[in-house]
N, C-alpha and C positions, 0 to 999 in steps of 0.2 A: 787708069782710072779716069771717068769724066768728071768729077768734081775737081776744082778749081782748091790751092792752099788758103784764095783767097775767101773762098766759099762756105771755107771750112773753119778761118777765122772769125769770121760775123757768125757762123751759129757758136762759136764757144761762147763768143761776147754775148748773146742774146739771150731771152729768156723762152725762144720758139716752141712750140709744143711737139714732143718727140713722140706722141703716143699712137702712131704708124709705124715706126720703130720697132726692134724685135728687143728683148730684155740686156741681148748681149750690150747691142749697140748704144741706148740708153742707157745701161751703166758706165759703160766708157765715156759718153759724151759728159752724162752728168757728173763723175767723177771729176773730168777735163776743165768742165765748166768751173765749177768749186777750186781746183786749183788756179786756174785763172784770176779768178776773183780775188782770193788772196796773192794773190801774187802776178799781178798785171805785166811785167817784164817778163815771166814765161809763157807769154803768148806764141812767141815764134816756136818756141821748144815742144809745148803742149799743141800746139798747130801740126807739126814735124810727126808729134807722137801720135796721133788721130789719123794722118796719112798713111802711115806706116800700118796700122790698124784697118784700114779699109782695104792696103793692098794684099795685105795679106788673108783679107775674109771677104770671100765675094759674096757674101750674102749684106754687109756691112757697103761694100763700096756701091752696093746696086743701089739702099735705100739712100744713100746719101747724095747721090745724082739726086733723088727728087726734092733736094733741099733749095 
């Protein structure tokens, strides 16, 4: 996958607009996002799990290159 884990931790933290995004992957993120929030110490975790989620869906790891 071309996105970066570091890539992929600035968009949990962010409030960027997902709506190029297909439904799967904006539910994961904004899911992601929301537990981050509460709980800022599982960034590396919820980062790991977002990864694990793009390598397994290439339709997910394509959109997220263009982040």
């Amino acid at each position: 996958m071309a996105v970066s884990k570091a890539k992929l931790q600035q968009l949990l933290q962010s409030d960027q607009d997902l709506s190029h995004m297909s439904l799967a992957t904006r539910i994961v993120v904004g899911r992601l996002r929301i537990e981050v929030q509460n709980s800022p110490g599982a960034l590396g975790a919820k980062t790991d799990e977002l990864y694990a989620f793009a390598a397994e869906n290439e339709y997910a790891a394509s959109e997220l290159t263009t982040i």
